[in-house]
BASE-16451 format. One line per field, with one value per residue (C-alpha): z negated, y, x; chain. Coordinates in Angstrom, 2 decimals, padded with zeros to 5 digits, always signed. Example, Ala and Ser with C-alpha at 12.3 -4.5 7.8 and 13.67 -1.06 7.14 Angstrom:
REM BASE-16451
up	-007.80/-007.14
north	-004.50/-001.06
east	+012.30/+013.67
ch	A/A
REM end
This chain:
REM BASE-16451
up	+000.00/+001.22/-001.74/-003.18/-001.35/-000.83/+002.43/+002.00/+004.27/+002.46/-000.50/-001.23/-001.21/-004.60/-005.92/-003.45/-005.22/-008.75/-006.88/-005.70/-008.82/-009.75/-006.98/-007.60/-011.16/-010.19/-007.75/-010.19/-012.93/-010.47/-009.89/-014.00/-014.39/-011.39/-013.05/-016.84/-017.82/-020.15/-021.98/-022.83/-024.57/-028.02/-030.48/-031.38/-033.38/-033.31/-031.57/-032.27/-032.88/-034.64/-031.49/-031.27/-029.05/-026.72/-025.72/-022.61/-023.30/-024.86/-021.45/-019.38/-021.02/-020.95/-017.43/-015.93/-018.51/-016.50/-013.07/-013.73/-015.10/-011.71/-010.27/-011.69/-014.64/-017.78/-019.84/-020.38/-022.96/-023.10/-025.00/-026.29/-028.03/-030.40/-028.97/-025.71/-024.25/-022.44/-019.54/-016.89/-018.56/-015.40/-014.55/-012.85/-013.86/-016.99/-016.88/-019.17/-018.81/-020.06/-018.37/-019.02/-019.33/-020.45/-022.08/-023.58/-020.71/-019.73/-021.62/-019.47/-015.95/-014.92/-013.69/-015.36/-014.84/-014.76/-015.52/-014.74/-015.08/-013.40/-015.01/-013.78/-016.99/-019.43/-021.70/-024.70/-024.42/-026.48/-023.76/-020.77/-022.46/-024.68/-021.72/-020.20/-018.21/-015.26/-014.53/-013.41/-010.24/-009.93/-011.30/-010.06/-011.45/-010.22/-010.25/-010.34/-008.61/-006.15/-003.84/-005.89/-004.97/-006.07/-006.17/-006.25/-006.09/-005.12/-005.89/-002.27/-001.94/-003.55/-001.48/-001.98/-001.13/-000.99/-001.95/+001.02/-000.95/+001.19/+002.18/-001.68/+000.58/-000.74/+002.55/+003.19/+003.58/+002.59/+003.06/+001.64/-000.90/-001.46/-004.05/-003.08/-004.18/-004.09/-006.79/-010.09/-011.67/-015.07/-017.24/-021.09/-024.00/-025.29/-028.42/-029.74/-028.88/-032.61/-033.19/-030.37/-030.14/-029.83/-026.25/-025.17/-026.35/-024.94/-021.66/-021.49/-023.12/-019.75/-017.51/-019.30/-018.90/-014.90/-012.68/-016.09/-017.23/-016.18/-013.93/-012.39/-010.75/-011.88/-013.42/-013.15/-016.47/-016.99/-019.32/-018.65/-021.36/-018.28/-017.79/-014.59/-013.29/-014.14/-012.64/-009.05/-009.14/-009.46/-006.74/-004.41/-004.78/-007.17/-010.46/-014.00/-016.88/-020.39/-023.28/-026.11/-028.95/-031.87/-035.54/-036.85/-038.54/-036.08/-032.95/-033.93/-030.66/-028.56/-027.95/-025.04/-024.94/-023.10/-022.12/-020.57/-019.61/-019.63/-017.81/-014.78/-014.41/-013.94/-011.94/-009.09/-010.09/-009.29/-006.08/-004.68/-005.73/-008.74/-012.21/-015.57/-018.68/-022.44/-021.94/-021.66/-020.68/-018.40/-019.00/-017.05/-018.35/-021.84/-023.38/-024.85/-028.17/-029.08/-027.65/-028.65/-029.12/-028.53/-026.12/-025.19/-021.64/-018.95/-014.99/-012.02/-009.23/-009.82/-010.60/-012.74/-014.99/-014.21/-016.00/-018.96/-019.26/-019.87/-022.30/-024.59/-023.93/-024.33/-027.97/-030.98/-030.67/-027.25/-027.35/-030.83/-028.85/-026.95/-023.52/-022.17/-023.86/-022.50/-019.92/-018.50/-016.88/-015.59/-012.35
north	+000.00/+003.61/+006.33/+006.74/+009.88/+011.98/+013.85/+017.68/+019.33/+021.00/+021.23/+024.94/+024.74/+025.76/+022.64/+020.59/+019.39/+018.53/+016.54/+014.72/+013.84/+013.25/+010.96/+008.57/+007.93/+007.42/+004.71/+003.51/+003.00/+001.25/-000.94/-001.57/-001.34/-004.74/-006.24/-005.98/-003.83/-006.87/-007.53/-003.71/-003.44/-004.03/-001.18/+001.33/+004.32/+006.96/+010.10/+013.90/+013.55/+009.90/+008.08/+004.45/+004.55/+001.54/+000.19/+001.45/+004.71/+005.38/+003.89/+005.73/+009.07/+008.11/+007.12/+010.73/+012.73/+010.76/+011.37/+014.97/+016.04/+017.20/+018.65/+022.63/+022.01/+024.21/+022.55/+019.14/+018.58/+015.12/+013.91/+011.43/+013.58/+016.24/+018.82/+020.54/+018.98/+021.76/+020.71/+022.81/+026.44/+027.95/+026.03/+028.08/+025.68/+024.03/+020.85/+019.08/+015.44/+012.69/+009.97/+007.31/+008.12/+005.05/+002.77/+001.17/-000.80/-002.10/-005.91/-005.90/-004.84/-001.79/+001.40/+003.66/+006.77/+009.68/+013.69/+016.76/+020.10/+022.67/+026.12/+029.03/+028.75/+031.41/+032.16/+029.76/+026.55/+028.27/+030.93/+028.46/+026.43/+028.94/+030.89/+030.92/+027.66/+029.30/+030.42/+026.63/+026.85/+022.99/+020.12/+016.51/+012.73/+009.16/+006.32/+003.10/+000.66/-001.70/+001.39/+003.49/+007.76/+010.61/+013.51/+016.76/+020.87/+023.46/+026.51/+025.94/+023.23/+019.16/+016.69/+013.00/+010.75/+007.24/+005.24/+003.00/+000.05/-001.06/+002.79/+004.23/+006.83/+009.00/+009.70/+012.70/+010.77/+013.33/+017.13/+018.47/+016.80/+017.70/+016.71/+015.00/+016.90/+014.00/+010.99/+009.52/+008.45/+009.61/+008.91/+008.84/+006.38/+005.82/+004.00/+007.60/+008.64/+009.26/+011.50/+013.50/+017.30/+017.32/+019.47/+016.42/+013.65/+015.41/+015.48/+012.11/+010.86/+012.72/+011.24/+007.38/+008.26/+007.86/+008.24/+008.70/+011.50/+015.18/+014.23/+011.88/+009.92/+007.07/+007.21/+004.66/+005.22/+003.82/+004.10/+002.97/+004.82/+005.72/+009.79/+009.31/+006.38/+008.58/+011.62/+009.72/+008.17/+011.23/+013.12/+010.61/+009.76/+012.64/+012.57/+013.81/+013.03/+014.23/+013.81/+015.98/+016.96/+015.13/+015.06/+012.59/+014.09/+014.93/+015.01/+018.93/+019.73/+016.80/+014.33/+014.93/+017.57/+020.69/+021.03/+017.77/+016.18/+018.91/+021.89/+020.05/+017.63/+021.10/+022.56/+020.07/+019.66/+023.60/+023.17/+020.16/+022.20/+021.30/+022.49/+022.04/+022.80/+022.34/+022.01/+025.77/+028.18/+027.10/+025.40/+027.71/+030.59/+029.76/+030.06/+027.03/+027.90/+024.63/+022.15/+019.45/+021.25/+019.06/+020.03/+018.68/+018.48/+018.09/+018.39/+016.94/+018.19/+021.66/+021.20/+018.66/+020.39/+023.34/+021.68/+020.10/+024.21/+024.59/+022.10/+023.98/+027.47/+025.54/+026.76/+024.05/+022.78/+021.43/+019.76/+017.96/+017.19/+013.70/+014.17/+014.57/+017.99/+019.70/+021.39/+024.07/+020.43/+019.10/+017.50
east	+000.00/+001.53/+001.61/-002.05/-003.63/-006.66/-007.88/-006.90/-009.08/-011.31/-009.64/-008.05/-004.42/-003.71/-005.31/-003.35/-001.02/-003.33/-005.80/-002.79/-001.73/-005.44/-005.88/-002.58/-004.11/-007.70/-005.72/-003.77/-006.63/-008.90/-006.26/-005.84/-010.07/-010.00/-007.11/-007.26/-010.28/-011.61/-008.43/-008.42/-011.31/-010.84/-011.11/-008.30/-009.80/-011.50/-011.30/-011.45/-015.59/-015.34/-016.51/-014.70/-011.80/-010.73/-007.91/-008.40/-010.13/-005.75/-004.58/-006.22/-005.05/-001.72/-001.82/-003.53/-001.25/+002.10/+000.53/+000.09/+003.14/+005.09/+001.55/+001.89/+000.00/+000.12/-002.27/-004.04/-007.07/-008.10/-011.22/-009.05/-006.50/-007.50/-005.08/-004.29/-000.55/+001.83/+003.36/+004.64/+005.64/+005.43/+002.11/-000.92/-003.84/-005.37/-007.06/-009.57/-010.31/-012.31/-009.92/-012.41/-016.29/-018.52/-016.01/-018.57/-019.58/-015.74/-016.71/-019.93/-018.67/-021.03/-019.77/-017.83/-015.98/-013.27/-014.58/-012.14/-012.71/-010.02/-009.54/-006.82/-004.43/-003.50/-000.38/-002.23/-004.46/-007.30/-007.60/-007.20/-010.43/-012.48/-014.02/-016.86/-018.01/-018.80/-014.78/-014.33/-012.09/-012.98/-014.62/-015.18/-015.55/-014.49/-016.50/-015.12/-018.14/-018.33/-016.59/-014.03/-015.61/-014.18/-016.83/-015.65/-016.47/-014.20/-017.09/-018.48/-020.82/-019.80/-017.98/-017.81/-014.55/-014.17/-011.18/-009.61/-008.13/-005.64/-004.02/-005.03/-006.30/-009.39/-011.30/-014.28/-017.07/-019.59/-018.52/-021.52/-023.67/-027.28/-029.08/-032.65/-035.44/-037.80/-037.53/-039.43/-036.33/-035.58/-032.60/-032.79/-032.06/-035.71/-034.30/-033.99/-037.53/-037.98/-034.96/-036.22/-037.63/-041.32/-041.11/-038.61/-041.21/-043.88/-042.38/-041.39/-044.86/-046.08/-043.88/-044.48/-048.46/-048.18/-050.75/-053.18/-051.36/-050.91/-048.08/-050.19/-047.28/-045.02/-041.69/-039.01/-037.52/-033.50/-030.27/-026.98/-025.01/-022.54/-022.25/-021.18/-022.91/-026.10/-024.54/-023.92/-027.06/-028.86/-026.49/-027.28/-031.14/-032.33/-033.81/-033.21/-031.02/-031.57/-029.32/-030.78/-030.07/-031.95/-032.81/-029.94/-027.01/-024.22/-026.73/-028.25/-025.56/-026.46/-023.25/-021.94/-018.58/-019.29/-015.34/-014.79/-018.43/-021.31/-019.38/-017.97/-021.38/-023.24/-020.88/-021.54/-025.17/-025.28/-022.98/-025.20/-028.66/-029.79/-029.88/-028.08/-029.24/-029.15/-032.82/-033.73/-030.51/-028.42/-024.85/-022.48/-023.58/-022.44/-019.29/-016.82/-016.62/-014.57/-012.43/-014.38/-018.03/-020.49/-024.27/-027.70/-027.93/-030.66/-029.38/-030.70/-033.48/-034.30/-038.13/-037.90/-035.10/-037.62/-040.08/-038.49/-037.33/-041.39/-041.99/-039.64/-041.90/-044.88/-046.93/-046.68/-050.06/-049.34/-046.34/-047.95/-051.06/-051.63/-050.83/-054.11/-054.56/-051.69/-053.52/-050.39/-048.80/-052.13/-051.61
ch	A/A/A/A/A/A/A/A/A/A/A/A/A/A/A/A/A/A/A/A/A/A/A/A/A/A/A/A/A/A/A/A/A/A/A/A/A/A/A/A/A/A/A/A/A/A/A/A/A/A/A/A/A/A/A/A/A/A/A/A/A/A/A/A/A/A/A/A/A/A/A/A/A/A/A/A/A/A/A/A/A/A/A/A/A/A/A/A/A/A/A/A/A/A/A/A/A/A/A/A/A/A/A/A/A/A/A/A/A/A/A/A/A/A/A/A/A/A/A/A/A/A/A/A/A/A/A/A/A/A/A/A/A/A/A/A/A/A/A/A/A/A/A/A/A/A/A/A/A/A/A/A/A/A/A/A/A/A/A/A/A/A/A/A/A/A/A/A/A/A/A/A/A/A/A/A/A/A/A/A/A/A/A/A/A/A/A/A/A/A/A/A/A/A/A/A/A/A/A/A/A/A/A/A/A/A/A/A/A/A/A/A/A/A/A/A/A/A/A/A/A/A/A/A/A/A/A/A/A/A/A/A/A/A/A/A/A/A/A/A/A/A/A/A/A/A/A/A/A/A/A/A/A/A/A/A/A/A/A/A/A/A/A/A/A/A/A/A/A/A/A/A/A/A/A/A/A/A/A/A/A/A/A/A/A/A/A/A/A/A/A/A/A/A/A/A/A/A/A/A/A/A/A/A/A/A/A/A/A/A/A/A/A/A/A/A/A/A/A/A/A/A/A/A/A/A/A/A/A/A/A
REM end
């Protein structure tokens, strides 16, 4: 196999060189995930927010943080380490990573994942990261499926590229994603129905009432505890995801890291057409506030986002009511 690649067309030319690098460790950690994913899954720790860390989830950092070292990079936050790393001194971009996204499914072979986000760097990794979401230069994940795809924005539309095996070779396959408008899928972990807001139940209850309800449609409702086997799903056939924030200790900010998961997700969300929320404003136009802060999020079509927006408007006495009195979302 020649020296893992990716097609640079459309990709601006300051970023050149760190998708690159970003590219020969996606290659390289497909090549691990085929081999040995199920002998690195035993438990190692916990990370910065006490969620279990795998043996994997560790090799995985350790692998992007080698590939990027020679790529101009000032900075590198990983969700796996609880500090920003300083690489290049004279480095023009930051980088924050979740190197492996949905660990939890490496023992039972589903899809899982790689997030980036790509920020212009500053003198200190608090300024690089604390900003504002929406100064992204670039954001993009890698899913590691039946095909290897690395989906990516550069602040002008989403592209999708898929791995060639036998070249390592990331090839355009898709130079402008749109996100279908049309689609009754709907992604949330039900086991938490209890935990969940009233506006958020009462939206679901909707959706679960079908054609009986004010929706008056079906719903195919899933989970598979993969942020970016949801977020390609719903990029390529539409939908919504919600991942709110809920009543349990620890969940009043929702679970999912704002640096490394929820900013880059919306960012091509937004460049693809849909929407991103934290179920009422949306994500880019807040600030990070920590390196590890923690979100609810809600992306997906625009209407249906849109509408989940609503629920949280919508007075007390509706969103407490059965679903048949909740006349604003009538059919």
């Amino acid at each position: 196999m020649t020296t893992p690649s990716i097609d640079l067309t459309l990709i601006p030319e300051r970023l050149q060189g760190l998708m690159l690098a970003l590219a020969r460790g996606a290659v390289t950690l497909s090549g691990v995930l085929r081999r040995d994913g199920a002998a690195l899954g035993a438990e190692m720790g916990r990370n910065a927010n006490g969620d279990g860390q795998k043996a994997l989830d560790l090799h995985a950092d350790a692998l992007f943080m080698n590939a990027l070292t020679s790529a101009e990079l000032r900075w590198y936050a990983s969700k796996e380490q609880a500090h920003p790393v300083a690489l290049q001194p004279q480095g023009g971009l930051a980088l924050a990573i979740d190197p492996l996204d949905g660990s939890s499914n490496i023992d039972t072979n589903l899809s899982i994942g790689t997030i980036f986000a790509i920020y212009p760097a500053e003198d200190s990794a608090e300024a690089s990261f604390l900003r504002p979401a929406r100064d992204l230069l670039a954001a993009g994940y890698v899913i590691y499926g039946p095909r290897c795809c690395l989906v990516v924005s550069f602040g002008e539309g989403t592209q999708s590229y898929t791995l060639n095996p036998d070249t390592g070779c990331f090839h355009l396959t898709l130079a402008r994603v749109t996100l279908p408008a049309a689609s009754s899928e709907l992604a949330i972990n039900a086991s938490n129905y209890r935990h969940w807001p009233r506006p958020v139940r009462a939206y679901i209850d909707d959706c679960l009432a079908e054609t009986e309800g004010p929706r008056a449609k079906n719903f195919n409702l899933r989970w598979i505890a993969s942020l970016v086997a949801e977020a390609h799903l719903i990029l390529m056939r539409g939908g919504i995801f919600l991942h709110p924030a809920d009543n349990r200790p620890g969940h009043e900010r929702g679970r999912l890291r704002m640096l490394y998961q929820c900013a880059p997700i919306a960012f091509l969300v937004e460049q693809a057409g849909g929407r991103a929320t934290d179920g009422g404003l949306p994500i880019l136009d807040a600030r990070i506030t920590s390196l590890h802060g923690c979100t609810p999020l809600v992306f997906g079509s625009a209407d249906k986002v849109d509408r989940v927006a609503a629920y949280h408007d919508l007075p007390e006495a509706e969103v407490a009511a059965l679903f048949g009195h909740r006349g604003l979302f009538r059919a």
